[in-house]
C-alpha positions in Angstrom: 157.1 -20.4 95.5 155.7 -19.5 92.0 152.9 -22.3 93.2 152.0 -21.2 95.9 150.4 -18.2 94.7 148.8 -19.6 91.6 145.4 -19.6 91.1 145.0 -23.6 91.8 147.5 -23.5 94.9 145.3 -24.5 98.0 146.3 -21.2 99.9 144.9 -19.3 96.9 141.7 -21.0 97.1 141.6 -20.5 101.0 141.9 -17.4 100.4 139.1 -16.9 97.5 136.8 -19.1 99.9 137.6 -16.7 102.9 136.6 -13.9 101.1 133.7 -15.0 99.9 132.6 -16.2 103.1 133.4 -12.2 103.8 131.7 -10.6 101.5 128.5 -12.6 101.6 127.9 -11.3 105.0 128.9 -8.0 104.7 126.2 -7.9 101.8 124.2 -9.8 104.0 124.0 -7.5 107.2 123.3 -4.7 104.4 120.7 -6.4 102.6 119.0 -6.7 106.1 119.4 -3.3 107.3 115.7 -2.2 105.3 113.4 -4.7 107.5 111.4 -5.6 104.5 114.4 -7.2 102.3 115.4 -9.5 105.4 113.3 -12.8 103.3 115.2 -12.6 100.4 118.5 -12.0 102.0 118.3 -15.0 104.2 117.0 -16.8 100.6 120.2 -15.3 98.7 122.6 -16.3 101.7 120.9 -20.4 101.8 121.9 -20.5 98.3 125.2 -19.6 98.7 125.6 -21.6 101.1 124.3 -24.4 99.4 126.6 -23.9 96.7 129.5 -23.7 99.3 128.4 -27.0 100.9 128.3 -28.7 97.2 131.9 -27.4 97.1 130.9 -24.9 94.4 132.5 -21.3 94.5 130.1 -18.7 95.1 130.5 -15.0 96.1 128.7 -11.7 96.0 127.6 -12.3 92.2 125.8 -15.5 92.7 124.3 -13.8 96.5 123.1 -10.5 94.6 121.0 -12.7 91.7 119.1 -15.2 94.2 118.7 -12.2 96.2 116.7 -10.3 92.9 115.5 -13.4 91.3 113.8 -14.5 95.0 112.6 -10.9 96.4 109.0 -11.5 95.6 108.3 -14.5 96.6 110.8 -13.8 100.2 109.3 -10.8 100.3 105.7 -11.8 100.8 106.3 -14.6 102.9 108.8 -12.8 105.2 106.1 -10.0 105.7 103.7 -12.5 106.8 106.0 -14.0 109.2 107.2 -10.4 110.4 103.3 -9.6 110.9 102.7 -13.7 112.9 105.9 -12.6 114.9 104.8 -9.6 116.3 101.6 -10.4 117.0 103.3 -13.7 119.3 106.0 -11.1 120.8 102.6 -8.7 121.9 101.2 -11.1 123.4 104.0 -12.3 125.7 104.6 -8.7 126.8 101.3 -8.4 127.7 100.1 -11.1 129.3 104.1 -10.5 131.2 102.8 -7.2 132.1 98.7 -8.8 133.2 97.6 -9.8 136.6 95.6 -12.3 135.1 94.9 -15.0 136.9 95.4 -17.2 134.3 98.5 -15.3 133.1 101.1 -18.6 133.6 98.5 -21.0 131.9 98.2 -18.7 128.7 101.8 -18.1 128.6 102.2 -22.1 128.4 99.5 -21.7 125.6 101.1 -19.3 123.8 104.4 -21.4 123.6 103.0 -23.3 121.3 102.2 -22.1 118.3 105.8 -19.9 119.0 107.4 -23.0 118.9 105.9 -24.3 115.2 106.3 -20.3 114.3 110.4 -21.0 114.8 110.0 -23.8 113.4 109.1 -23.0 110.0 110.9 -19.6 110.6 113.9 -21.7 110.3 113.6 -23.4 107.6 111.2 -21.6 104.9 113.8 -19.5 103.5 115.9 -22.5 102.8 113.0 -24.3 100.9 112.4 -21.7 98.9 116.1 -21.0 97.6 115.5 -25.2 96.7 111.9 -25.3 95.4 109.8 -23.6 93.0 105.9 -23.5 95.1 103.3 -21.2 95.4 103.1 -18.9 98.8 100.9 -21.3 100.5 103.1 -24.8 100.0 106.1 -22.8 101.5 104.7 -22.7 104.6 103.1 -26.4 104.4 106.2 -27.4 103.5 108.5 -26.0 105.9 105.9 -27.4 108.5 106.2 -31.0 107.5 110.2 -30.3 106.3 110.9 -29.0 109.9 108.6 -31.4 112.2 109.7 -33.8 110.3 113.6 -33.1 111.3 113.4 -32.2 114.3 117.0 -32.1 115.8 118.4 -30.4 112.9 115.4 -28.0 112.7 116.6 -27.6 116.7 120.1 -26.9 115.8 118.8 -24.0 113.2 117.1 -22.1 115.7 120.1 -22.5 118.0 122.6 -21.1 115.0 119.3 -18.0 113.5 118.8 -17.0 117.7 122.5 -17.6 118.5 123.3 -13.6 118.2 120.3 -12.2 119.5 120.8 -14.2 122.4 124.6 -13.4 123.0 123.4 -9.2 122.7 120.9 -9.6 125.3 122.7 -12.0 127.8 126.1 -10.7 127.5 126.2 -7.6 125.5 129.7 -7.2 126.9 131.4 -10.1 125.3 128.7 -9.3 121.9 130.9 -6.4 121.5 134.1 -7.5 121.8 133.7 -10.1 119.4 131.7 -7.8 117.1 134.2 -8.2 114.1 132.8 -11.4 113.7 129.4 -11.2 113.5 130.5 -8.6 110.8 133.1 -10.5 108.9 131.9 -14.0 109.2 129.1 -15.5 111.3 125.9 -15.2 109.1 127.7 -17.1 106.4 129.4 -19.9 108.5 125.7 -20.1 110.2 124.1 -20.5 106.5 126.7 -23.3 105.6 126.5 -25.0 108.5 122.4 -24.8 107.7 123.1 -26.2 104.7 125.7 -29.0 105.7 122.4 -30.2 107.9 119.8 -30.2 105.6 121.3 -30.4 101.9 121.1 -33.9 101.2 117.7 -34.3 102.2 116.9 -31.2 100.2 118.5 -32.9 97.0 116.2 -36.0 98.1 113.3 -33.6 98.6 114.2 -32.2 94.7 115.0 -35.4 93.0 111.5 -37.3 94.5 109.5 -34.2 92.9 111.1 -33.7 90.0 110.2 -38.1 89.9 106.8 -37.0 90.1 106.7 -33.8 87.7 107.9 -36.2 85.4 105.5 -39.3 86.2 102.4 -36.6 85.8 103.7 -35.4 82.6 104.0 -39.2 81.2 100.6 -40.1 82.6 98.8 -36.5 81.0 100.8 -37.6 77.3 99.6 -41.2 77.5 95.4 -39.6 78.4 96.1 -37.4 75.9 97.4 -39.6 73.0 94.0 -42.1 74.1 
């Protein structure tokens, strides 16, 4: 019995994980609540979650220090992709509300560059709780990252959109499950994110680093010439 509830026992662990998984989204719901931190909560939460998909322990400690030591750089990107979505959402509910002529063939238009916007919407955060770039390689990359992969960049939308969805088309059964939203579903969605995407984002790391370190060699050997 002693076992059981000892630190290593498996329950105990189960438990520690559960919690975590907890607490992270609590913090994470919280952290969203002032629109302008929503970048570097969803940056915190991806590495988290990375950590839990490498089998790591992670909780509200290791969530609060991405979420401080990523705010600027989240921050300036989320605002610009707060600012891209807004202006996309405007136009839809104009050109719904037009007698334009032309109103279906514009809509069609429209969907595109929406579809590349939640494209790199899903995936930007997560590159930049894995890389060190400057503002305008995060969005290069999570364009190539996310065209790239396309099914798995598919199956991020569907987890990011998944609750919005469920509060428009049944706002009913949104609430009766609301507990979990609460309790659990941004983290589960941010390890399942990361189950996807983290060993090509360990590929992704160890290739650059590869060529950091080919650069450096190559500026030592002009440099000792």
């Amino acid at each position: 019995m002693k076992h059981i509830f000892s630190y290593d026992s498996k329950l105990m662990q189960f438990l520690s994980a559960t919690a975590d998984v907890f607490i992270v989204n609590i913090l994470y719901i919280l952290c969203c609540i002032p629109i302008v931190t929503v970048g570097a909560a969803r940056t915190a939460l991806h590495t988290v979650a990375a950590a839990w998909a490498g089998k790591e322990n992670a909780g509200a400690a290791e969530f609060l220090r991405a979420f401080k030591e990523g705010f600027s750089g989240s921050t300036r990107v989320w605002l610009t992709m707060l600012g891209i979505g807004l202006f996309l959402t405007m136009d839809f509910l104009l050109l719904s509300r037009s007698e334009l002529q032309m109103k279906n063939t514009l809509m069609y238009l429209i969907m595109v560059p929406t579809v590349f916007y939640l494209f790199c919407l899903s995936r930007i955060f997560e590159i930049i709780s894995w890389f060190a770039c400057s503002y305008a390689q995060y969005f290069r990359n999570a364009f190539f990252v996310s065209v790239a992969n396309p099914i798995t960049t598919i199956l991020h939308i569907v987890f990011l959109l998944f609750p919005a969805a469920a509060f428009f088309m049944r706002p009913d059964i949104f609430t009766i499950v609301g507990m979990f939203w609460v309790l659990a579903y941004f983290s589960l969605e941010g390890y399942l994110d990361a189950l996807l995407s983290k060993k090509m984002y360990e590929k992704l790391l160890k290739q650059t680093q590869t060529d950091a370190d080919f650069e450096e060699r190559n500026e030592t050997e002009h440099e000792t010439l």
